[in-house]
MARBA-3410 file (N, C-alpha, C, O; in Angstrom, 1 decimal):
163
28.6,-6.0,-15.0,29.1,-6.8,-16.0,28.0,-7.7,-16.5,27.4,-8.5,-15.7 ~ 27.6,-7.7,-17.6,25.9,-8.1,-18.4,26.6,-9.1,-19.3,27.4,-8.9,-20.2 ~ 25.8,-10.6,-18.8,26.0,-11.7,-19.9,27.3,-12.1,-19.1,27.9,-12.8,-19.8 ~ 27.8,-12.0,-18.2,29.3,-12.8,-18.2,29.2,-13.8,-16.8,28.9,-13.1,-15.9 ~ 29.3,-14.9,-16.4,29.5,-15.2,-15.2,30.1,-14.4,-14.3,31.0,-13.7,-14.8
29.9,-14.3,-12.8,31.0,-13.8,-12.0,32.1,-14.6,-11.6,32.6,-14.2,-10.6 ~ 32.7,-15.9,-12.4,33.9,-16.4,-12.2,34.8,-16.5,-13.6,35.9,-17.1,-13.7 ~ 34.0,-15.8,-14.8,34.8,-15.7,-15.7,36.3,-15.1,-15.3,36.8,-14.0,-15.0 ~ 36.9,-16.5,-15.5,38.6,-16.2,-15.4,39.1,-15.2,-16.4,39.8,-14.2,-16.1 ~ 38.5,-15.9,-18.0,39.3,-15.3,-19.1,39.3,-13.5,-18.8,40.3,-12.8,-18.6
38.0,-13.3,-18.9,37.8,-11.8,-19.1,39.0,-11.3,-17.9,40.0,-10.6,-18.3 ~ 38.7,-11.6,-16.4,39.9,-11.2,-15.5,41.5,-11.3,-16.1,42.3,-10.7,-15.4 ~ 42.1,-12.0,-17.2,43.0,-12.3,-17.4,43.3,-11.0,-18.7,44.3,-10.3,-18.8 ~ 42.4,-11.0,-19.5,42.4,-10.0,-20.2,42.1,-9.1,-19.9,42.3,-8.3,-20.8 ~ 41.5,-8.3,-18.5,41.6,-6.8,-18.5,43.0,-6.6,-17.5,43.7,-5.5,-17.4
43.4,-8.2,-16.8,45.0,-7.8,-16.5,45.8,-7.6,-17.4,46.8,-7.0,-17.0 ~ 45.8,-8.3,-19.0,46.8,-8.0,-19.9,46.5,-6.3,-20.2,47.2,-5.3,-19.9 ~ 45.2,-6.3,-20.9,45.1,-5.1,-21.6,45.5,-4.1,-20.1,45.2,-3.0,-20.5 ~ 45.8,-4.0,-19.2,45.9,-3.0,-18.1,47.8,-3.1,-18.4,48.5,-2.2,-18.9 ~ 48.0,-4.2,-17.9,49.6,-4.3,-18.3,50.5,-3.3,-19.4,51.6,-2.7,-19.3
49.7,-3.4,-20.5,49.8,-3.0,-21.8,50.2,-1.8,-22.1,51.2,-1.3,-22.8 ~ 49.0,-1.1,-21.3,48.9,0.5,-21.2,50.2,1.0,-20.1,51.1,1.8,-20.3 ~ 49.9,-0.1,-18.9,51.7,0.7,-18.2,52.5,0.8,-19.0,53.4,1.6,-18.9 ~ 52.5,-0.2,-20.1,53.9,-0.4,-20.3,54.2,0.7,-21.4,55.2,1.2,-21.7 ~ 53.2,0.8,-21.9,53.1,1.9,-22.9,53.1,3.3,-22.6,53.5,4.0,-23.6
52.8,3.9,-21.3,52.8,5.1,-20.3,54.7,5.2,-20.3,55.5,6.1,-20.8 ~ 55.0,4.0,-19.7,56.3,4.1,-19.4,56.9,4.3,-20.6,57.5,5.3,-20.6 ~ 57.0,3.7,-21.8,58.1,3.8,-23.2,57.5,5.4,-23.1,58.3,6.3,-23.2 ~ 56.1,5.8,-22.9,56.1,7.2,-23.7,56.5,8.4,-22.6,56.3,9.6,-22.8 ~ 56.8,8.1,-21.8,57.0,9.1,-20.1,58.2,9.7,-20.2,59.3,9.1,-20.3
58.2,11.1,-20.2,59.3,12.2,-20.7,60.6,11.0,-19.5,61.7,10.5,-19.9 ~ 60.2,10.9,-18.1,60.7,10.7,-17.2,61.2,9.1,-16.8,61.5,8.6,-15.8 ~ 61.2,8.6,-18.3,61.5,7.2,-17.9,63.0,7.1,-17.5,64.0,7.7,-18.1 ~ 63.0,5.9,-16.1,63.7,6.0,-15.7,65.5,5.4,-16.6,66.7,5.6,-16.3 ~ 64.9,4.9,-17.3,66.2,4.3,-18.3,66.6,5.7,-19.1,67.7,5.9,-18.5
66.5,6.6,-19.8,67.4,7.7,-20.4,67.6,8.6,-19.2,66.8,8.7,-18.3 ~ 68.5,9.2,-19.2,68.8,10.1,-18.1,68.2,11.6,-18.6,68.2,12.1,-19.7 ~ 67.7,12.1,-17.5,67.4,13.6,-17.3,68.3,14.6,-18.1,69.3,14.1,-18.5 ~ 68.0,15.9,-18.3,68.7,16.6,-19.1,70.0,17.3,-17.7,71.2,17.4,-17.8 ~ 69.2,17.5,-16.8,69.7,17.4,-15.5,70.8,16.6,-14.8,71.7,17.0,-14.1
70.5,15.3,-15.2,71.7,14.1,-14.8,72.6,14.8,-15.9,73.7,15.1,-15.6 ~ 72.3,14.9,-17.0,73.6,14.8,-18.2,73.9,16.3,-17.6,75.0,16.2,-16.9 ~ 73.5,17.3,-17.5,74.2,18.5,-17.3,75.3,18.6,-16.2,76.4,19.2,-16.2 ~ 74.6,17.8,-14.9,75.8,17.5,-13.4,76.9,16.9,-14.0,78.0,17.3,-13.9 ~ 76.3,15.7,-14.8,77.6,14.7,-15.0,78.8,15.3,-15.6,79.9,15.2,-15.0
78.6,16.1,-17.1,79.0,17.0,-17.8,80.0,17.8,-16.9,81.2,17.8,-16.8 ~ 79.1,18.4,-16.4,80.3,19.5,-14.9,81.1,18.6,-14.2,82.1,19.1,-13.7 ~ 80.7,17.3,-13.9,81.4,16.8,-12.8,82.7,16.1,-13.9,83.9,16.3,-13.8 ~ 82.2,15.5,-14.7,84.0,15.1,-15.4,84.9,16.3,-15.5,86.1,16.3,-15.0 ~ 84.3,17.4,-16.1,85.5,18.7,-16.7,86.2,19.1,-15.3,87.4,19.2,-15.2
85.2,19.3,-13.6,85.6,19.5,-12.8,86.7,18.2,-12.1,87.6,18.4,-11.2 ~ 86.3,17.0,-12.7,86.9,16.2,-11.8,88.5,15.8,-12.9,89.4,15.1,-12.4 ~ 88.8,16.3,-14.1,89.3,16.1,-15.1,90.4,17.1,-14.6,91.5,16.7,-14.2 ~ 90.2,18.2,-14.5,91.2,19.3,-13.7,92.0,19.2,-12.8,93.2,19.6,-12.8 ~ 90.9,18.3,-11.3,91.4,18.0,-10.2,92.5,16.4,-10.6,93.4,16.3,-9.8
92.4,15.8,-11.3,92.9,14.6,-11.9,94.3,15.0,-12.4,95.3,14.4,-12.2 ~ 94.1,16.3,-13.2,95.7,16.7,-14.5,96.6,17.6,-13.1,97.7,18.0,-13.5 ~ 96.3,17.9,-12.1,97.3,18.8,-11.1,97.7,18.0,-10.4,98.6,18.5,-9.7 ~ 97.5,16.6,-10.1,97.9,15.6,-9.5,98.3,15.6,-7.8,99.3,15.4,-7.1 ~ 96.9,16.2,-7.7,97.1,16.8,-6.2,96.5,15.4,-4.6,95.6,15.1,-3.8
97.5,15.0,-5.1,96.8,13.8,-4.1,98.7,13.2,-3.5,99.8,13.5,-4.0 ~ 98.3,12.1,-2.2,99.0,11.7,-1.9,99.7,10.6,-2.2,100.9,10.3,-2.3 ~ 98.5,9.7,-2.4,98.9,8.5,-2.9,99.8,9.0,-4.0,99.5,9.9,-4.7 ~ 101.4,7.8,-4.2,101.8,7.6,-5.3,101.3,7.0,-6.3,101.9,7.4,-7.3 ~ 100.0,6.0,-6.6,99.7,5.7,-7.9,98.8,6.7,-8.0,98.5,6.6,-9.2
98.1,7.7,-7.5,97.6,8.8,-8.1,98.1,9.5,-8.7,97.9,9.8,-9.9 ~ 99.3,10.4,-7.8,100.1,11.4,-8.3,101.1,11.0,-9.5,101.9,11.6,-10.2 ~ 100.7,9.9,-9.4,101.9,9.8,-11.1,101.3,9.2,-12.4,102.0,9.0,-13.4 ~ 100.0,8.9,-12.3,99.2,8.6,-13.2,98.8,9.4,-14.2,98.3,10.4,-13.6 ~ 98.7,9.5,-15.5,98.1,10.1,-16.2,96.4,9.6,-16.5,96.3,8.7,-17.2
95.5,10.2,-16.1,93.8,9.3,-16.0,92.9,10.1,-16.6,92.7,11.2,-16.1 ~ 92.4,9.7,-17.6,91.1,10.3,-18.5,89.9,9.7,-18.1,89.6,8.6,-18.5 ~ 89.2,10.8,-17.3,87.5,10.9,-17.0,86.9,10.8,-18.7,86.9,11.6,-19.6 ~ 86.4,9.7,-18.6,85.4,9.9,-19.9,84.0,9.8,-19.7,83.4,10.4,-20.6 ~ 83.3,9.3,-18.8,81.9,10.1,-18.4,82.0,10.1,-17.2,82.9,9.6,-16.5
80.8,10.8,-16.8,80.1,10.4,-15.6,78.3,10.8,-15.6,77.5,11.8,-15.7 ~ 78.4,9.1,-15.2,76.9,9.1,-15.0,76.2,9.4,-13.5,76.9,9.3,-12.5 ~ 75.0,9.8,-13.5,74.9,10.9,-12.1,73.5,10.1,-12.0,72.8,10.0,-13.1 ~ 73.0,9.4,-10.8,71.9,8.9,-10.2,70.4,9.8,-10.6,70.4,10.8,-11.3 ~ 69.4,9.4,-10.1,68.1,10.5,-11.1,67.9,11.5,-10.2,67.3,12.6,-10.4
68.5,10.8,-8.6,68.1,12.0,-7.6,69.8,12.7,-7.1,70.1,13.2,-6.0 ~ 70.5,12.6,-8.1,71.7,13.1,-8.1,72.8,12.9,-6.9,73.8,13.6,-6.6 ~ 72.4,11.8,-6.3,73.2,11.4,-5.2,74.2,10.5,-5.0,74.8,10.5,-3.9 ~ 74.3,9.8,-5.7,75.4,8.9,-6.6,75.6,9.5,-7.8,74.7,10.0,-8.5 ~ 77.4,9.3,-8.4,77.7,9.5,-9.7,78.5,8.3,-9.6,79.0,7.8,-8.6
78.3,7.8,-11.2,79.7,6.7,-11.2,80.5,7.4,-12.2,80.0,8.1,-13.2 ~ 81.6,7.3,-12.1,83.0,7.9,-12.7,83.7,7.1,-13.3,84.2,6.3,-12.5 ~ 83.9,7.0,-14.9,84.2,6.2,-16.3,85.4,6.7,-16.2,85.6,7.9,-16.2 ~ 86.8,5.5,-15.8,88.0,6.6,-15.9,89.0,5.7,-16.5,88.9,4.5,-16.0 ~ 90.0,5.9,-17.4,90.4,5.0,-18.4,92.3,5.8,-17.5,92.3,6.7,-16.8
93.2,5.2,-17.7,94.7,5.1,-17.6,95.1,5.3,-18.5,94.6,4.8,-19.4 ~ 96.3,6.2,-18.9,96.8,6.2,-20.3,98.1,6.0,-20.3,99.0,6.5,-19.7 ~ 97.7,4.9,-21.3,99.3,4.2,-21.7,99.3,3.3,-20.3,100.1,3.3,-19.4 ~ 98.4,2.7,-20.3,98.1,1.5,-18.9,97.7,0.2,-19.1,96.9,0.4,-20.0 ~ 97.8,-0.9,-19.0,97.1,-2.0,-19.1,95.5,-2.3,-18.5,94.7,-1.4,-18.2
95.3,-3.4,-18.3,94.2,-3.8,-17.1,94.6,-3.5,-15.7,93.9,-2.8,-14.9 ~ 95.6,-3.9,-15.5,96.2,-4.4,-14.3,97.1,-3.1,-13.9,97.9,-3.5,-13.0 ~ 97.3,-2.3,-14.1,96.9,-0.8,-14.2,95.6,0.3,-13.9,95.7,1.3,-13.1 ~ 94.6,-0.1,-14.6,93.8,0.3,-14.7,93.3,-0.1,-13.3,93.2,0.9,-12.5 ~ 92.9,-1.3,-12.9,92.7,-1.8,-11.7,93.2,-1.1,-10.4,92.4,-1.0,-9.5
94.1,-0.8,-10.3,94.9,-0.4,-9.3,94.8,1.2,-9.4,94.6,1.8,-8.4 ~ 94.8,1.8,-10.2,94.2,3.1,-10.0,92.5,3.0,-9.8,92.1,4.2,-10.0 ~ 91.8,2.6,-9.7,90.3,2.3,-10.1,90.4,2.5,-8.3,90.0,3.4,-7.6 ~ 91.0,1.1,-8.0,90.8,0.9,-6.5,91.6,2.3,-5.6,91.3,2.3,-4.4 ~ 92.6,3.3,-6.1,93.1,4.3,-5.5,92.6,5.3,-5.4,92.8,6.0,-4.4
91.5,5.8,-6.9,90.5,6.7,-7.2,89.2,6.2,-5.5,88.7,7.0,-4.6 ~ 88.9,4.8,-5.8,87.7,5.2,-4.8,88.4,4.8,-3.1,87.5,4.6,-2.3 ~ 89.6,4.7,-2.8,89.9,5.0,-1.6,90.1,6.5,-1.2,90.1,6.8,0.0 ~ 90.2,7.4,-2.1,90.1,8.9,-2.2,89.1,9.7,-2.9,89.1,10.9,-3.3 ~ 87.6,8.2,-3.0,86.3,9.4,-3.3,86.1,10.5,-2.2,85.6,11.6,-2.3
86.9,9.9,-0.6,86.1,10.9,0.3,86.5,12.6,0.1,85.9,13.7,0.2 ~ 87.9,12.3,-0.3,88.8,13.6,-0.8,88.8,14.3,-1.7,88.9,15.5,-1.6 ~ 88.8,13.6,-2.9,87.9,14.4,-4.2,86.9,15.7,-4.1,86.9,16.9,-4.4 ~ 85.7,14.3,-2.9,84.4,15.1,-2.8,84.2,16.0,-2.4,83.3,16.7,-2.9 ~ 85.2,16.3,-0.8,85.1,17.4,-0.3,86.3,18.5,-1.4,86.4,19.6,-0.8
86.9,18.6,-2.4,88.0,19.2,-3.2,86.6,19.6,-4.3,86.6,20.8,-4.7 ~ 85.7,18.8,-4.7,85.1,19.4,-5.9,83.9,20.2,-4.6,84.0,21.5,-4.6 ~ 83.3,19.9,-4.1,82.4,20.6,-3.2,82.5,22.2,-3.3,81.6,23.0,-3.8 ~ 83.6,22.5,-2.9,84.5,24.1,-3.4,84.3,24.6,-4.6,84.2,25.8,-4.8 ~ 84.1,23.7,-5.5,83.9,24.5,-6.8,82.6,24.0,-7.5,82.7,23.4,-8.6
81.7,24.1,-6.9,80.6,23.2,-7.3,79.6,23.9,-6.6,79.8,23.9,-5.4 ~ 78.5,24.4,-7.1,77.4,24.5,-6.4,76.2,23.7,-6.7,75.4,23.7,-7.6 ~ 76.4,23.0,-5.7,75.0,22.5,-5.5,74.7,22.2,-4.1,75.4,22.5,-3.2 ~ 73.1,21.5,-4.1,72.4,21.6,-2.5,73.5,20.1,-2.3,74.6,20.4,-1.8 ~ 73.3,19.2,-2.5,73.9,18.0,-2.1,75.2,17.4,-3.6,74.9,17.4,-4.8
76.1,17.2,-3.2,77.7,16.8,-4.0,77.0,15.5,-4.2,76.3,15.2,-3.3 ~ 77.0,14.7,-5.3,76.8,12.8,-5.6,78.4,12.6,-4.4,79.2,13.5,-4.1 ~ 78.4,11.3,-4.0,79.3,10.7,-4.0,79.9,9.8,-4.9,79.1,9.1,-5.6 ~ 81.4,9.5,-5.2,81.7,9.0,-6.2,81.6,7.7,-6.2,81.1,7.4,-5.1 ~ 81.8,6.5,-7.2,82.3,5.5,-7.1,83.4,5.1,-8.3,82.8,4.5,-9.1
84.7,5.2,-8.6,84.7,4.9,-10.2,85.0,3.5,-10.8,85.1,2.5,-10.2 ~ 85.1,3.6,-11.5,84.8,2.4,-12.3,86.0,2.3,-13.9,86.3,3.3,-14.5 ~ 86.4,1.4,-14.2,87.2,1.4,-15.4,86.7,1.4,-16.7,86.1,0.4,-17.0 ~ 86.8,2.3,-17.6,86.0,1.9,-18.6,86.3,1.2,-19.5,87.5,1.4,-19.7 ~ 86.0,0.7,-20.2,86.3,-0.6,-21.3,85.8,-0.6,-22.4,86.0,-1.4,-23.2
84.9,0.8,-22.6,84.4,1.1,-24.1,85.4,1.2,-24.8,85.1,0.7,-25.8 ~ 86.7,1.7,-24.9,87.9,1.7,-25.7,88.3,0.6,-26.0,88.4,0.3,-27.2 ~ 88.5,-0.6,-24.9,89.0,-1.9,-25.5,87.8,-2.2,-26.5,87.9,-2.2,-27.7 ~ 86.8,-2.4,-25.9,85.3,-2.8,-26.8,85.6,-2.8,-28.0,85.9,-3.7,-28.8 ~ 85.4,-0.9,-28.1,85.7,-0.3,-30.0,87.0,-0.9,-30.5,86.9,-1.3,-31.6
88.4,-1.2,-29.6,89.4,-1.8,-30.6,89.4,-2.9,-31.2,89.9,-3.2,-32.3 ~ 88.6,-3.9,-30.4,87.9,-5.3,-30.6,87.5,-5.5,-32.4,87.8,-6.2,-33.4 ~ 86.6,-4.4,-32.0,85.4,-3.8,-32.7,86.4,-3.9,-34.3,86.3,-4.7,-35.2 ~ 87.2,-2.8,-34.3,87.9,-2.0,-35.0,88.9,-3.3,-35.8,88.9,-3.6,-37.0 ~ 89.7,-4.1,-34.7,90.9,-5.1,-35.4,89.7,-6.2,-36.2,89.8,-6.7,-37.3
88.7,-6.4,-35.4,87.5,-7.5,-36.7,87.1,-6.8,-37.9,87.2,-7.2,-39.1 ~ 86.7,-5.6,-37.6,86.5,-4.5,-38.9,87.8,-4.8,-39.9,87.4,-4.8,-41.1 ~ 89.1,-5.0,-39.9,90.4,-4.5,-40.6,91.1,-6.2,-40.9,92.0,-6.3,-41.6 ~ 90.3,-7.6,-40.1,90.9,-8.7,-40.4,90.6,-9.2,-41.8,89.5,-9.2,-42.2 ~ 91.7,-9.6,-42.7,91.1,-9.9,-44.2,89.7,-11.0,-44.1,88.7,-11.0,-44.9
89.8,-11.5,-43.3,88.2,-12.4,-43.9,86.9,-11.6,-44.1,86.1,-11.5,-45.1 ~ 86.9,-10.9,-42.7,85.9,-9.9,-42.5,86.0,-8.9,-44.0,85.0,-8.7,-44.8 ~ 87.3,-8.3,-44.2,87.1,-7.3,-45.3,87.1,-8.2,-47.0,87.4,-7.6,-48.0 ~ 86.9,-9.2,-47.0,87.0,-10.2,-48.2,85.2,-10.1,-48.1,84.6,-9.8,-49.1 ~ 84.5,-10.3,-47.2,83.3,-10.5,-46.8,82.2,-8.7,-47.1,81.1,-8.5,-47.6
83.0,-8.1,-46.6,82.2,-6.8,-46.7,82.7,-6.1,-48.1,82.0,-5.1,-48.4 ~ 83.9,-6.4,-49.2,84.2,-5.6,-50.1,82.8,-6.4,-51.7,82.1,-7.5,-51.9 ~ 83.0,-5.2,-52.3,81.8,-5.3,-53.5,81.8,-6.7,-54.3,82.8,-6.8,-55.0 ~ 81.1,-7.6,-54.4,81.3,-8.7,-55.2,81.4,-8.4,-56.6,80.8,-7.5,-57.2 ~ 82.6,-9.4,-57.2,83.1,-9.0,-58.8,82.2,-9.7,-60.0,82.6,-10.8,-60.4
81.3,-9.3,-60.6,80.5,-9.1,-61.9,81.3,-9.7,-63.1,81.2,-9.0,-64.2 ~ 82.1,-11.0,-63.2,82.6,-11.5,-64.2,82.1,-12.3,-64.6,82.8,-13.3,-64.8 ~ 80.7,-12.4,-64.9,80.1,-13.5,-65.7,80.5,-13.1,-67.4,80.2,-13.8,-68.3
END
């Protein structure tokens, strides 16, 4: 290092930024970043709703709030080393408090599922389940009744040109 003291701080501080920079830049550009899922994770997940969506509509379980439930798998996301999935599962024609209560019945019977989809699934290792309620439907209706309230549509329609 020519011309610089050996306690220049600054320079140390800027080859730690400019170093920072580049990770960070590796990572946004890395087929493998860990925030978008693999083509892999989406393909398991994919199989695992349609397979777990089947096992769900024959209502083959003991529990009574299972077997009498009507319940729509709407995703499932699958861990990067495929060993956890979490399971997006909505109630129909349910409340919250509904929804809840199957949520907590689905994962007292991940262990049963797992070994039931196992059978029709090939792979080296099954994810285990967890599920979870999903709430992107209330979200979008949220979404949707502010979209349709008159102030909102007084606000988004064409202004009138009567000068």
């Amino acid at each position: 290092m020519r011309g610089r003291a050996p306690g220049d701080d600054h320079t140390a501080a800027r080859r730690a930024a400019l170093m920072f920079r580049s990770f960070r830049v590796r990572a946004m550009t890395d087929k493998r970043n860990p925030r978008q899922p693999s083509q892999r994770q989406l393909r398991v997940g994919e199989e695992l709703r349609h397979v777990l969506a089947e096992m769900l509509e024959r209502h083959d379980f003991r529990d009574p709030t299972l077997a009498e439930a009507n319940i729509t798998v709407t995703s499932v996301d699958a861990s990067p080393d495929l060993k956890n999935a979490t399971v997006f599962v909505v109630p129909l024609g349910g409340g919250a408090e509904q929804a809840a209560e199957i949520v907590q019945a689905l994962n007292r019977a991940a262990g049963f599922i797992r070994r039931r989809i196992a059978g029709q699934m090939r792979m080296k290792y099954l994810p285990s389940f967890s599920f979870q309620a999903d709430a992107s439907f209330d979200h979008a209706g949220r979404i949707d009744a502010l979209l349709h309230d008159p102030k909102v549509a007084r606000d988004l329609a064409p202004p009138d040109d009567e000068d």
